[in-house]
C-alpha distance (Angstrom), angle and dihedral (degrees) to the residues before:
residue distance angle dihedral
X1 . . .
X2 4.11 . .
X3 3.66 97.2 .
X4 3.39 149.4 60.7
X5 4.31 86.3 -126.8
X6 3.82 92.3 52.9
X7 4.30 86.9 47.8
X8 4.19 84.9 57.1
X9 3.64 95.7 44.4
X10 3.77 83.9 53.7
X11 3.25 97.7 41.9
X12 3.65 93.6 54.1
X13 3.89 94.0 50.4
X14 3.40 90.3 52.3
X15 3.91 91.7 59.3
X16 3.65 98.9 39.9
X17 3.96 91.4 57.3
X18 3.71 91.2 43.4
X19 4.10 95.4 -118.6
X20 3.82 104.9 154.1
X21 3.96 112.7 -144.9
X22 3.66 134.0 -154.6
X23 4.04 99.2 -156.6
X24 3.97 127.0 0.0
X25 3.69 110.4 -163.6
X26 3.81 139.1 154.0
X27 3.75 109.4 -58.5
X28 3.95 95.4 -9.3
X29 4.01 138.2 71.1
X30 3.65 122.6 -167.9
X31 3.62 111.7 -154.6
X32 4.28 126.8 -150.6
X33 3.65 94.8 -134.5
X34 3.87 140.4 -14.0
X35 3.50 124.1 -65.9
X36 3.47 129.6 -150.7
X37 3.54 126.9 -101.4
X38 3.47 97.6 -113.2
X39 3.91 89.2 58.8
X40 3.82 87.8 40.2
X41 4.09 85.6 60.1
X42 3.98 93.1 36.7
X43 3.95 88.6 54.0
X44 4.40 94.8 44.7
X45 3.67 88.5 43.9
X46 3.85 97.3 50.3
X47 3.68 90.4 40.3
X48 3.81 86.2 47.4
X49 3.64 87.5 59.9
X50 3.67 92.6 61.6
X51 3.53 98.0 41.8
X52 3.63 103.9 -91.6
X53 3.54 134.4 120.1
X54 3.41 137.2 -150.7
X55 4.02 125.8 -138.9
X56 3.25 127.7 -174.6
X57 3.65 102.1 155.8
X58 4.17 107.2 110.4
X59 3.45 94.0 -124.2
X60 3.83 99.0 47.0
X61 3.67 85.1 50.2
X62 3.54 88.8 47.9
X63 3.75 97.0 55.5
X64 3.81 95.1 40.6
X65 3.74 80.2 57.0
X66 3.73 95.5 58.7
X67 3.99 93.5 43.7
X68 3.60 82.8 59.1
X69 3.85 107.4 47.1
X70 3.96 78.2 50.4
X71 3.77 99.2 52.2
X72 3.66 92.4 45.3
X73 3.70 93.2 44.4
X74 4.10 88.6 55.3
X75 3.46 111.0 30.7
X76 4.27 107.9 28.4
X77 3.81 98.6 24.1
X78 3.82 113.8 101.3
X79 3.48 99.7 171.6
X80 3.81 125.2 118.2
X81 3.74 109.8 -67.0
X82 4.09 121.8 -81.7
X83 3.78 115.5 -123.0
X84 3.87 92.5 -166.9
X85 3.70 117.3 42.6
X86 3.66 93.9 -177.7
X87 3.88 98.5 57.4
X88 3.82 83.4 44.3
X89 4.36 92.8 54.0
X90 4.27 87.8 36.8
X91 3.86 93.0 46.2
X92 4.22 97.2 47.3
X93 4.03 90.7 39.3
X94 3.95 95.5 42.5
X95 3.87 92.2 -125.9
X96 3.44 150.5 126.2
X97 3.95 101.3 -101.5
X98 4.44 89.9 -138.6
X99 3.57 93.3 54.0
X100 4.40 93.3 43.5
X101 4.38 84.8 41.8
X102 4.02 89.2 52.8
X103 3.62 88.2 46.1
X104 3.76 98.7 46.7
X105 3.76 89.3 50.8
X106 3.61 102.8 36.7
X107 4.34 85.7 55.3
X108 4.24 97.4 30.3
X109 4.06 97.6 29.3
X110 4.01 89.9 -137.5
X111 4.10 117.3 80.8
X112 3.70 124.5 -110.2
X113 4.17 86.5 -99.6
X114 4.25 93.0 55.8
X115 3.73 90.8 47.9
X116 4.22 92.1 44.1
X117 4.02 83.8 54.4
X118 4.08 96.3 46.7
X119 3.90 87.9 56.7
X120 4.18 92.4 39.9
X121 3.97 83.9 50.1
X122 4.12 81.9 48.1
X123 3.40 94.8 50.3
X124 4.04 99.1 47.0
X125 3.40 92.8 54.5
X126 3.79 87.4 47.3
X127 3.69 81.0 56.4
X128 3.09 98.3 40.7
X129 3.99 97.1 61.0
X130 3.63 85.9 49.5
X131 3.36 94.3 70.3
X132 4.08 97.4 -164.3
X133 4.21 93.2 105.9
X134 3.80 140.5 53.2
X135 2.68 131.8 -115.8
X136 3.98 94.9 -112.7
X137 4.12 81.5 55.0
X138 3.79 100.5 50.5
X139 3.94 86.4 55.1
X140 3.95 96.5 49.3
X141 3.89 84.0 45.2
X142 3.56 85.2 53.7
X143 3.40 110.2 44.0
X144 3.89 100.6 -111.9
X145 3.81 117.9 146.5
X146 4.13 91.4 -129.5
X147 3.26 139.4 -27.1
X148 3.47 101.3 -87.3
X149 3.88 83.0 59.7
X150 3.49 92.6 60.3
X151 4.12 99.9 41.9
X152 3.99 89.5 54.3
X153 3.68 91.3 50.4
X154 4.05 91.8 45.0
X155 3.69 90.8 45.5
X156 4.42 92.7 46.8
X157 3.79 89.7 49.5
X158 3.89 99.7 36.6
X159 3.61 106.9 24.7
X160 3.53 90.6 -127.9
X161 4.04 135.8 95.5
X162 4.57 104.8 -120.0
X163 3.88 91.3 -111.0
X164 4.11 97.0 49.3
X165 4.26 83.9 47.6
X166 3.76 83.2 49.3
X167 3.51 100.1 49.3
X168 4.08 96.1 42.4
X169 3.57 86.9 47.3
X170 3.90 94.2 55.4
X171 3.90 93.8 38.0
X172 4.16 85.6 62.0
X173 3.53 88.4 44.1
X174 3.99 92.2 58.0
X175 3.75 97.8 36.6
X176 4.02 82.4 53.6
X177 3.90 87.2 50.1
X178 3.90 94.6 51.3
X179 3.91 98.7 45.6
């Protein structure tokens, strides 16, 4: 579960089949007591139905886990920036960060540091379209080293240099306006 939708559509299973739950958070459920399996497959298929899975295989959990530490930690955090993402991941999950990057890539097949720069790439152009930083403040906000850091990562995972992404981005915008 990433958002606050997915956490009501949970939610609302979880009533309607009569499962009683200790703590419903973002990406996790904590149930009072067992359930049977037969509620176990009514809840995965309903969820199914809206596009959510269930996992309750440890190391599914475990990844899912780790994809959300991340996301948070890019997207929602506003703290002052993190120089080491690893201690960040291996402090918030309680683990050794070699034994959660061998799971992430053994499960995913990209390592913990690919998918962290997919979802910094995400959030620049986010930022980008915005329009209310520079360029020197999306990559402080986003933990890059300099500028030049963060345009040669854009341009490897996009194909495209931040200002030409800008620009395209803005020209579709007007044409969109005028039609």
């Amino acid at each position: 579960m990433i958002s606050l939708r997915c956490k009501m559509m949970v939610e609302e299973e979880l009533k309607k089949l009569g499962i009683a739950y200790a703590t419903l958070e973002l990406g996790m459920v904590e149930l009072i007591d067992d359930i049977p399996d037969s509620l176990r497959q009514a809840l995965k298929t309903n969820l199914l139905r809206s596009g959510l899975e269930v996992m309750d295989d440890r190391k599914s959990i475990l990844i899912e886990k780790i994809k959300m530490v991340i996301i948070e930690m890019i997207h929602y955090s506003e703290d002052a920036p993190i120089l080491n993402f690893s201690d960040y991941v291996s402090e918030k999950l309680n683990y050794d960060y070699t034994y959660l990057s061998n799971i992430f890539s053994e499960v995913q097949g990209i390592t913990i540091q690919q998918y962290i720069i997919l979802h910094k790439i995400e959030k620049v152009k986010e930022l980008l379209l915005y329009d209310e930083l520079t360029l020197t403040e999306i990559a402080y906000k986003l933990h890059y080293s300099s500028v030049a850091h963060l345009s040669n990562q854009f341009k490897k995972i996009t194909g495209l240099a931040p200002s030409y992404f800008k620009s395209v981005k803005q020209k579709r915008t007007n044409n969109l306006e005028n039609l």
